[in-house]
C-alpha positions as CSV (number, residue, x, y, z in Angstrom):
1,X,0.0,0.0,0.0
2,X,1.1,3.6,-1.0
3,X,0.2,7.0,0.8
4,X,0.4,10.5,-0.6
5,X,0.9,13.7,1.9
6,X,-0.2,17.0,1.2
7,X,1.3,19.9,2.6
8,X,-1.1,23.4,2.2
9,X,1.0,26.9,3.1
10,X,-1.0,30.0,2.9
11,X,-0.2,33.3,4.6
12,X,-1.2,37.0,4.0
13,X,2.3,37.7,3.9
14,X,3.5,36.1,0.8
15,X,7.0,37.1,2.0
16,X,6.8,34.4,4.9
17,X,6.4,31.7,2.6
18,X,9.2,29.5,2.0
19,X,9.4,30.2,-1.9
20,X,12.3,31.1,-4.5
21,X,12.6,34.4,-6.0
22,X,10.9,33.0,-8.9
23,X,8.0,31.6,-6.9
24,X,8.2,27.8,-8.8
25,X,10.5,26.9,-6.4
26,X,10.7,25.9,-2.4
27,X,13.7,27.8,-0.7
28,X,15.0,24.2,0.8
29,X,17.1,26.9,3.3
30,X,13.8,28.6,4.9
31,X,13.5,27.4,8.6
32,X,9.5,27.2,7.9
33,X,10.6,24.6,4.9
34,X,13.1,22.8,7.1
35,X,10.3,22.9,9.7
36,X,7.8,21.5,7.4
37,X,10.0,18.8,6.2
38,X,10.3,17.4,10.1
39,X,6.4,16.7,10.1
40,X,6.5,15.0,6.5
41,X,9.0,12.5,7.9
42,X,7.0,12.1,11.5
43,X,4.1,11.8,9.3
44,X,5.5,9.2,6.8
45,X,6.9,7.1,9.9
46,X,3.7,7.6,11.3
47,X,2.2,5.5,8.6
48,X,5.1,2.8,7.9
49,X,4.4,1.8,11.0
50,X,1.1,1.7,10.6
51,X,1.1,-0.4,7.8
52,X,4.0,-2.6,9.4
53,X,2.0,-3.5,12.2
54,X,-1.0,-4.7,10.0
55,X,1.6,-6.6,7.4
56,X,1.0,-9.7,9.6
57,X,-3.0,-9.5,9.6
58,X,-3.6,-10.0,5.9
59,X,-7.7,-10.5,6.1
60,X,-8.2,-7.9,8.5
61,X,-5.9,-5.3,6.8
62,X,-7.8,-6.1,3.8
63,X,-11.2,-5.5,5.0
64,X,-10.0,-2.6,6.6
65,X,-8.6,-1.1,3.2
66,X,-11.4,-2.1,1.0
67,X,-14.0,0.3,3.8
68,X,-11.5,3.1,3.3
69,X,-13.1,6.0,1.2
70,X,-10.6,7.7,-1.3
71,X,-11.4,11.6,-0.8
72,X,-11.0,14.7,-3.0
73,X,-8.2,17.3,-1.6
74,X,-11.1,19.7,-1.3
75,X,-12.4,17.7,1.3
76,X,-9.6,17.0,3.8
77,X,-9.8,19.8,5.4
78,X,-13.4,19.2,6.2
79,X,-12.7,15.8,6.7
80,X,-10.5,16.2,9.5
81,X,-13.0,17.1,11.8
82,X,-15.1,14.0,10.9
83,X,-12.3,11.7,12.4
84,X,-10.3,11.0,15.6
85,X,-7.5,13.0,15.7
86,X,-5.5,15.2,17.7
87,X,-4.5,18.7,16.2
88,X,-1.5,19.7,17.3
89,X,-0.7,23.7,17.3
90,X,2.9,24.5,16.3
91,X,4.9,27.7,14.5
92,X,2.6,30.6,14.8
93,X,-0.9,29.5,13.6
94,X,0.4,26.2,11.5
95,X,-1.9,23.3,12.5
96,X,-0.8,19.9,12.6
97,X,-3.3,17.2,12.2
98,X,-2.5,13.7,13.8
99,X,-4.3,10.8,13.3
100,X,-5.8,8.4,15.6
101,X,-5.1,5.3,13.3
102,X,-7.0,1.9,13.5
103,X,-4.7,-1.1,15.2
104,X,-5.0,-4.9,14.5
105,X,-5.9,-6.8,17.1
106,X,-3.1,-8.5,19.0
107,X,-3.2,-12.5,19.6
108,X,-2.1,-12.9,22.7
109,X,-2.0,-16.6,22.5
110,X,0.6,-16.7,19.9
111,X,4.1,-16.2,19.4
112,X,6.8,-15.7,16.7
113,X,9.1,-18.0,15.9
114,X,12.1,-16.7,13.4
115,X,15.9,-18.0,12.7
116,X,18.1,-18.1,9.6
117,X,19.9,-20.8,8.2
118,X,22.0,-21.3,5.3
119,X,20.0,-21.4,1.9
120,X,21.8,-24.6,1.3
121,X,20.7,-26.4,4.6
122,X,17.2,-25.3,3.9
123,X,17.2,-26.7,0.5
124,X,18.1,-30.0,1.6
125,X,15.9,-30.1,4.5
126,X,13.4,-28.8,2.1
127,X,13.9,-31.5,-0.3
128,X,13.4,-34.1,2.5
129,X,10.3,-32.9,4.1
130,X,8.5,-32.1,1.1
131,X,10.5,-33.2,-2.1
132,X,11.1,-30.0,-3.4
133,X,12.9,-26.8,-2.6
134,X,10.2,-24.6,-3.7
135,X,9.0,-24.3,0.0
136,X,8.1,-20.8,1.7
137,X,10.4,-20.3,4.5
138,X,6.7,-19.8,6.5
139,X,5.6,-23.3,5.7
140,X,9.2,-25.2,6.3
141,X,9.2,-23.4,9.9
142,X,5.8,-24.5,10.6
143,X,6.8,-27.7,9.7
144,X,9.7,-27.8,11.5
145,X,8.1,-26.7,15.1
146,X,5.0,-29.3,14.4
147,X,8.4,-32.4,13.8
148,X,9.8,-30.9,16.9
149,X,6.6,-30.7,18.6
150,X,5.3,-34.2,17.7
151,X,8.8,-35.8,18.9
152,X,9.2,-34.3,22.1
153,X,5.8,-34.2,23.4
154,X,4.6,-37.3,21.4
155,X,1.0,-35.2,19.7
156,X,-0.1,-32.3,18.6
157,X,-2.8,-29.4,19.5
């Protein structure tokens, strides 16, 4: 999943704007600019760890996308006020809008089990368990745990 950002800057002092001489251009020196650049990259780690957290939850992150509702940018700003955020005052009068974004539920039942191994062990353990090393590293370590499981403790859940 991709997001977009949008940044508005208005003021009735064109002067305080962080523009070039020739107005096509952002002055990347202007302490507003520099300013505004720190809440683009709170905001985009904001949302990679938004959609980090949900990268293990693939039904539920689905459903969750497929109620989203794309909006037109004359609408954000009306928007906002529709959804649970905090608005955070900083610089002046700039507003900075914070979401309140949805979590997955956590399992508390369950655990992660991760290790690496060398590709060419895994290939040949691979090739033993299921006759072919075409095997998602996912599916070998579930098989693995449910071997380990069965031998030590004789059954499984």
């Amino acid at each position: 999943m991709a997001f977009s950002g949008l940044v508005i800057l208005r003021s009735d002092d064109p002067w305080k704007l962080p523009l070039t001489t020739t107005k096509r251009g952002i002055d990347a020196s202007s302490e507003l600019y520099l300013t505004i650049k720190d809440y683009m990259r709170e905001a985009t780690k904001l949302f990679t760890s938004f959609t980090n957290k949900w990268k293990k939850y693939s039904e539920d992150r689905r459903a969750l996308y497929n109620k989203a509702v794309p909006l037109n940018v004359e609408d954000l700003h009306v928007t906002t006020s529709k959804y649970e955020m905090s608005k955070v005052r900083k610089l002046d009068d700039a507003e900075k809008f914070v979401p309140t974004l949805p979590m997955p539920r956590k399992e508390k039942n369950t655990v992660r089990i991760s290790y690496v191994r060398p590709r060419s062990e895994y290939n040949k353990l691979a090739l033993a368990m299921f006759e072919t090393s075409d095997v998602k590293p996912q599916e070998m370590g579930e098989a693995t745990f449910k071997h380990a499981y069965e031998q030590f403790l004789g059954r499984t859940e």
